[in-house]
RODO-2510 file (C-alpha; in nm, 4 decimals, decimal comma):
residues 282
     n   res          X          Y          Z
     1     x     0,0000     0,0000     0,0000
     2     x     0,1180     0,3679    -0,0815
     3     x     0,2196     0,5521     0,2514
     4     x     0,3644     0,8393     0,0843
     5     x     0,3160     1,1233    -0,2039
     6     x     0,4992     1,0468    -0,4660
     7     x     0,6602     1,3624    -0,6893
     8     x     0,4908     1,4382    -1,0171
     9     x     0,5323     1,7002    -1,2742
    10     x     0,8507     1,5167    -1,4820
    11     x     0,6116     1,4317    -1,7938
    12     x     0,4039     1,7044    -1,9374
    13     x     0,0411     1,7480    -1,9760
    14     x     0,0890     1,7292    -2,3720
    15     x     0,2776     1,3848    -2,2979
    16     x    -0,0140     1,2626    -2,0694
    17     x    -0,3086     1,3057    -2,2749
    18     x    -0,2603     1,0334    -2,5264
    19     x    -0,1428     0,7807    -2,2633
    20     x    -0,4623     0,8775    -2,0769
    21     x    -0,6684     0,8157    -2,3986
    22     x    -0,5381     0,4338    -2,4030
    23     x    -0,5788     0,3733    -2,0522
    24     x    -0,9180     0,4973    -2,0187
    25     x    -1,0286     0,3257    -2,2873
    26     x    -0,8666    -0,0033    -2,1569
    27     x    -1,0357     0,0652    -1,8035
    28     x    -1,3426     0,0114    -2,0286
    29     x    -1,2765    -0,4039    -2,0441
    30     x    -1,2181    -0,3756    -1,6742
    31     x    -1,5608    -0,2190    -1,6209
    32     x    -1,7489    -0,3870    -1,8527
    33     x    -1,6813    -0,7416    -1,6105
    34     x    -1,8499    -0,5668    -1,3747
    35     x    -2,1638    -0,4220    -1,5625
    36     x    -2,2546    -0,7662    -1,7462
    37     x    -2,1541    -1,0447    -1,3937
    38     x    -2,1765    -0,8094    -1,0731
    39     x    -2,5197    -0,6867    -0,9034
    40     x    -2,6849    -0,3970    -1,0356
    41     x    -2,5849    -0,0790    -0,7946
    42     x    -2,8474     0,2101    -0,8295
    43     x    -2,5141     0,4264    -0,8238
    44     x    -2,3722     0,2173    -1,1205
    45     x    -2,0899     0,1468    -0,8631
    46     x    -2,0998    -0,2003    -0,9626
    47     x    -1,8851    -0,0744    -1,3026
    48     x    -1,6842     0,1488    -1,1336
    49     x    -1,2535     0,0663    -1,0349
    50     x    -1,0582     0,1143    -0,7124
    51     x    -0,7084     0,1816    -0,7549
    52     x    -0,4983    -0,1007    -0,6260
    53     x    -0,1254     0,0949    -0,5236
    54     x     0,0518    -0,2738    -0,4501
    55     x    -0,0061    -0,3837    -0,8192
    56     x    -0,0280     0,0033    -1,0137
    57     x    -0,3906    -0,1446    -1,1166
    58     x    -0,7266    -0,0136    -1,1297
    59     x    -0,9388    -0,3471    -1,0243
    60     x    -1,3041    -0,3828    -1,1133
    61     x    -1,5641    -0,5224    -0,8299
    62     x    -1,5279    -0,8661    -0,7256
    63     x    -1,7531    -1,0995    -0,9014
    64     x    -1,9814    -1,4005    -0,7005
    65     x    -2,0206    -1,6020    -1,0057
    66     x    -1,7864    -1,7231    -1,1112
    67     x    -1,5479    -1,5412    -0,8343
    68     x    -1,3267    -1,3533    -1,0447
    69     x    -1,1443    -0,9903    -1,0463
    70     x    -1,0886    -0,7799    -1,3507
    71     x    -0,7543    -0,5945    -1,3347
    72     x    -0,5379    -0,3333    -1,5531
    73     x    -0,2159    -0,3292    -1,4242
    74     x    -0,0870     0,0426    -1,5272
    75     x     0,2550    -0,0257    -1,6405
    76     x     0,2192    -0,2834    -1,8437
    77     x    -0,1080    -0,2183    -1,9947
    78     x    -0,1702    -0,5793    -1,8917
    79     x    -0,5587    -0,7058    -1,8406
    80     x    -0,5935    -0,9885    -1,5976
    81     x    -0,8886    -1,1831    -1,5031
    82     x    -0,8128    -1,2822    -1,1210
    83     x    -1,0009    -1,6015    -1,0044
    84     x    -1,1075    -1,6014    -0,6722
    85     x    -0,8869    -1,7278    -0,3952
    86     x    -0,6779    -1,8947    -0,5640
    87     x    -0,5273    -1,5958    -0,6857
    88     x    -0,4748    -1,7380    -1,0319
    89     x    -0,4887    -1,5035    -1,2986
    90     x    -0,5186    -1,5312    -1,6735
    91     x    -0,3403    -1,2263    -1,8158
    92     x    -0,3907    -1,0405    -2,1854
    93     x    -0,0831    -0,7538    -2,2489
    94     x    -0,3123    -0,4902    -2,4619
    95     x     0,0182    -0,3530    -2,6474
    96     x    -0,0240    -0,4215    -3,0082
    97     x    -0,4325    -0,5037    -2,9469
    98     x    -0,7187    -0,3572    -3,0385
    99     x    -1,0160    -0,2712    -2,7841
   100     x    -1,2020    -0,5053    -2,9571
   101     x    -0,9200    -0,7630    -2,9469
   102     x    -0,9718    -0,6935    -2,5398
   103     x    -1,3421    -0,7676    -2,5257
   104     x    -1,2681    -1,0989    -2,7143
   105     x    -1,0636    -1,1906    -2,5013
   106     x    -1,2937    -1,1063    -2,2236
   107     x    -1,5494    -1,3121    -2,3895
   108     x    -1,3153    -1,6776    -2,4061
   109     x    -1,1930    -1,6344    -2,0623
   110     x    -1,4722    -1,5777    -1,9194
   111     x    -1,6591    -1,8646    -2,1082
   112     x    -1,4293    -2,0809    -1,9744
   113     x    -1,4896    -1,9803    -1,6549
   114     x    -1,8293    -2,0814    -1,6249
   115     x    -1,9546    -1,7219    -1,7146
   116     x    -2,1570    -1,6427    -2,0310
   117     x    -2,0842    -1,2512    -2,0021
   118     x    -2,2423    -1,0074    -2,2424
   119     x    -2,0052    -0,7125    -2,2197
   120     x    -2,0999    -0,4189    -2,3941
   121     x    -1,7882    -0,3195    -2,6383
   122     x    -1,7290     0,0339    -2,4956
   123     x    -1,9056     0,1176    -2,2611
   124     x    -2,1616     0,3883    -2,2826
   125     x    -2,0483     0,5814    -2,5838
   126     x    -2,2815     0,8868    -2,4545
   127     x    -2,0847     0,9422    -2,1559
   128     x    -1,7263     0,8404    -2,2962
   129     x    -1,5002     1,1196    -2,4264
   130     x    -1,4784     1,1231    -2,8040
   131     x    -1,0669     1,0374    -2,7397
   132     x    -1,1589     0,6484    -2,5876
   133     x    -1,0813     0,3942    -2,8748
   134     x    -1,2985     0,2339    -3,1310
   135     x    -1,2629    -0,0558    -3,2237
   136     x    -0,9491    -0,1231    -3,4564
   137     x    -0,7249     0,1187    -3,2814
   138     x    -0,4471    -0,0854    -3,1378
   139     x    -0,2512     0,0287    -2,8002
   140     x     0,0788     0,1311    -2,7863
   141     x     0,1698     0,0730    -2,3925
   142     x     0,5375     0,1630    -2,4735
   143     x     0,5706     0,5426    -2,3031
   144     x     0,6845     0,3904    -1,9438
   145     x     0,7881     0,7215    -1,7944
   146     x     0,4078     0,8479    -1,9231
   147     x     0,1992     0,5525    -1,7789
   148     x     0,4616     0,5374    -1,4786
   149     x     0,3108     0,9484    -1,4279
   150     x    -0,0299     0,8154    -1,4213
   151     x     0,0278     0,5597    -1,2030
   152     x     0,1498     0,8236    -0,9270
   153     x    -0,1361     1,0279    -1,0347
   154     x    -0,3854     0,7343    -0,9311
   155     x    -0,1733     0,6926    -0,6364
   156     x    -0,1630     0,9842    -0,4741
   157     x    -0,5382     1,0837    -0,5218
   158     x    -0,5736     0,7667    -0,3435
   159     x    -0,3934     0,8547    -0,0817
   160     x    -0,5311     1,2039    -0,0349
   161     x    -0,8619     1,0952    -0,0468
   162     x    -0,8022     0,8570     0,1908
   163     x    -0,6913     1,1195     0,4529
   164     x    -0,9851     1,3661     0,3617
   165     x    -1,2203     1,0973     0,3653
   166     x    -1,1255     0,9295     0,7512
   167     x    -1,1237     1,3016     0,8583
   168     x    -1,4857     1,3568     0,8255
   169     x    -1,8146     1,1677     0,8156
   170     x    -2,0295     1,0854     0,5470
   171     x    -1,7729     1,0220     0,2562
   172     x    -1,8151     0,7539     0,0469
   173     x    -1,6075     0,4655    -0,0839
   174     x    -1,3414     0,5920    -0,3177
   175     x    -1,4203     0,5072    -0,6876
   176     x    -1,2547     0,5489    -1,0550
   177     x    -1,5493     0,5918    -1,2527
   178     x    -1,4721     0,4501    -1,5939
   179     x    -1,7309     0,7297    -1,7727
   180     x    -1,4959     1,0676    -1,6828
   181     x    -1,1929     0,8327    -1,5546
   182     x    -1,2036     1,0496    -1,2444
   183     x    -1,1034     0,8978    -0,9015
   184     x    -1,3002     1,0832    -0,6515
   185     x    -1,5056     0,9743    -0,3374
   186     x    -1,8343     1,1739    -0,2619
   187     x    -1,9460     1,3403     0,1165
   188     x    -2,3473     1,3459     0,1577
   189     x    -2,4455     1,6242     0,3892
   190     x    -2,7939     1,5360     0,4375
   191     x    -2,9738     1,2107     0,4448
   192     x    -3,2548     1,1054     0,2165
   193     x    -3,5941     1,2229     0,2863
   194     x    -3,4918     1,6228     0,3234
   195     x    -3,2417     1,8000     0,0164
   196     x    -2,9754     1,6582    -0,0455
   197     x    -2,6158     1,8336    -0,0257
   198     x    -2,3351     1,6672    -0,1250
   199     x    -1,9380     1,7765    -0,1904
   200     x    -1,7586     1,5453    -0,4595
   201     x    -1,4313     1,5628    -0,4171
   202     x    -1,1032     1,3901    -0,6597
   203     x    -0,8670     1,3831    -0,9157
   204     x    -0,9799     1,4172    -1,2912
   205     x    -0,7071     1,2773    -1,5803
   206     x    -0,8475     1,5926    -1,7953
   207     x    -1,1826     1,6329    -1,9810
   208     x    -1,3227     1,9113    -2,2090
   209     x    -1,3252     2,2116    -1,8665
   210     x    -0,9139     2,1077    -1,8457
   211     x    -0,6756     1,8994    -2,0568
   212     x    -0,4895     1,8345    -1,8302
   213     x    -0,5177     1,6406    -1,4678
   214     x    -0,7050     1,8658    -1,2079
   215     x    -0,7938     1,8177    -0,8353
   216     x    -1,1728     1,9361    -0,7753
   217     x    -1,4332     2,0139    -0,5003
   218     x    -1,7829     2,0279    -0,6368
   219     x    -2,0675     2,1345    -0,3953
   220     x    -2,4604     2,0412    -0,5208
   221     x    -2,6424     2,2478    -0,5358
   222     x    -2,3635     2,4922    -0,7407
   223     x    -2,3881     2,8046    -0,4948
   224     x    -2,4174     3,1474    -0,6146
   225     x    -2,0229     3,1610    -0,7467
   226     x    -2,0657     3,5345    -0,5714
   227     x    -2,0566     3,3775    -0,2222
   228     x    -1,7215     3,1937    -0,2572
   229     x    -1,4599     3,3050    -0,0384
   230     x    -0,9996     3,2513    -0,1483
   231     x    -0,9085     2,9334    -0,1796
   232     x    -0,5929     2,8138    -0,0604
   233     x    -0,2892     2,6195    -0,2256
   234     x    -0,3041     2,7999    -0,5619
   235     x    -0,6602     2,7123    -0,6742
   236     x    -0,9712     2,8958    -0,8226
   237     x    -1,3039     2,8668    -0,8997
   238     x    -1,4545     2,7139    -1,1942
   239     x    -1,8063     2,8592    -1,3120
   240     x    -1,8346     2,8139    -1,6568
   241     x    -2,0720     2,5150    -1,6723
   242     x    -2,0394     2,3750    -1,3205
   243     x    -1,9341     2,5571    -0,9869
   244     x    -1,6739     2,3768    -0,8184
   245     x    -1,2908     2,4264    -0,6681
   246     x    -1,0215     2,3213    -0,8995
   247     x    -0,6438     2,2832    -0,9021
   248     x    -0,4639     2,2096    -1,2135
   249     x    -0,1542     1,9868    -1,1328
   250     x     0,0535     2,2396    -1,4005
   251     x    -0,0037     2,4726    -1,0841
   252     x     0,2003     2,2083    -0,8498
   253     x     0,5567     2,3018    -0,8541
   254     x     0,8092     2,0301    -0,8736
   255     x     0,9375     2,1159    -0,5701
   256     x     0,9185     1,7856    -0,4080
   257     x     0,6770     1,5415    -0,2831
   258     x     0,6330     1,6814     0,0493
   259     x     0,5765     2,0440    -0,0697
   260     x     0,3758     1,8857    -0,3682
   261     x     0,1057     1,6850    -0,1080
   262     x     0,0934     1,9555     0,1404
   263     x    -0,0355     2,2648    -0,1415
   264     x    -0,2670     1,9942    -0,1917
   265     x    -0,4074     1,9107     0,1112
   266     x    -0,4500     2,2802     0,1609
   267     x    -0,6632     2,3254    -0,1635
   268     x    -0,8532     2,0248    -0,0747
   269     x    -0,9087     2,1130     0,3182
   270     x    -1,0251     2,4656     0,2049
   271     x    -1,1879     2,3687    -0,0406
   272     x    -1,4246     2,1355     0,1515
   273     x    -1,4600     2,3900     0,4740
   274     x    -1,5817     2,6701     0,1993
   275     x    -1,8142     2,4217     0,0470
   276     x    -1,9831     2,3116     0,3431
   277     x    -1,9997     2,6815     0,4740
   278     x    -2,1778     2,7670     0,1502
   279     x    -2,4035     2,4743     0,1468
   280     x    -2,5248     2,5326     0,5237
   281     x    -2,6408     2,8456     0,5043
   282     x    -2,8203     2,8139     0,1453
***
């Protein structure tokens, strides 16, 4: 398990983005085990990845039947299907596949499991970034020092949001939600029955607000951006769109991994005291 921050900023944002193209697409395989074989979750949290820090992996939900894991291990760009406690995995390396390659491969392993799994190729193409891969792109999963980055990306948003979340009550379990790729974990402020008010909070690889990775606080409902107060540790607020606190790693010097975690622990910890200010007294 990651104890520590680990220092980012040695591969560029230009660098990143089609590194992060492959791997979100191949987190689509990983998350399709769990739509077609786990139960349904009203939250769709049944398709959604944890990060694994031992293994640099994002792992899908554990299936019942058969009892099997779905893992992409980051460095390799290597899909394994884990099965049960025996710990045995059957392992696909994606370099030089396509995504549809992937899913058939899915398919046979799975077959021979004892699972007849109908995996939908790509997920939901509505809510996937026109960047994820069709079908007869192949991946590259050469650019170590690039999926390396990502890999202490993942880990350290794990690790932050591990500390925010055990600070305060009410977080949730912390997801990668194969849809925006984001890792994030999400604090309800009031229970069901009266309005809800809720503070997401996580890392996103980049999307069409940033293109490049970005640390966020959302409040819902968006406030009035008028009533938002300085944020700490370099960030701003985003209100074109959506309302919420943001923090662009480009604005993380490379100044070391303890400087690095501590600006962001002091975005995120402002962040989340200004939201829940806001969100009280509205």
């Amino acid at each position: 398990m990651q104890r520590y921050w680990q220092n980012i900023g040695n591969v560029g944002a230009a660098e990143l983005k089609p590194v992060r193209i492959q791997l979100h697409s191949a987190a689509q395989l990983v998350a399709a085990v769990g739509k077609a074989l786990a139960n349904p979750q009203p939250d769709d949290s049944h398709t959604s990845l944890e990060w694994d820090s031992e293994r640099n992996a994002f792992a899908g939900v554990k299936i019942e039947k058969p009892p099997v894991q779905a893992l992409l291990e980051v460095l390799t760009m290597t899909l394994s299907i884990v099965e049960g406690e025996s710990k045995t995995a059957r392992n696909i390396e994606l370099r030089g596949h396509t995504l549809g390659e992937g899913f058939e491969w899915l398919r046979a392993t799975l077959k021979a499991l004892g699972a007849e799994a109908r995996l939908n190729e790509a997920g939901d193409r509505s809510q996937l970034p026109d960047g994820v891969f069709g079908e007869t792109e192949r991946f590259d999963g050469t650019a170590l020092a690039e999926l390396s980055e990502w890999a202490r990306h993942y880990g350290n948003a794990h690790l932050m949001l591990q500390e925010v979340s055990t600070a305060r009550p009410g977080f949730s379990a912390i997801r990668v939600w194969p849809h925006h790729f984001d890792i994030a974990s999400l604090c309800v402020l009031k229970p069901e029955g009266s309005e809800q008010k809720t503070i997401g909070v996580g890392l996103s690889p980049g999307d069409g607000s940033y293109d490049e990775p970005y640390w966020y606080v959302t409040p819902w409902p968006y406030p009035d951006a008028k009533n938002l107060e300085l944020l700490d540790g370099a960030g701003s607020w985003h209100t074109q769109g959506w309302v919420g606190a943001v923090l662009p790693v480009s604005k993380i010097p490379s100044n070391g991994a303890k400087d690095q975690a501590r600006q962001v622990r002091a975005f995120l910890q402002s962040a989340i005291r200004i939201c829940e200010r806001v969100l009280k007294t509205n």
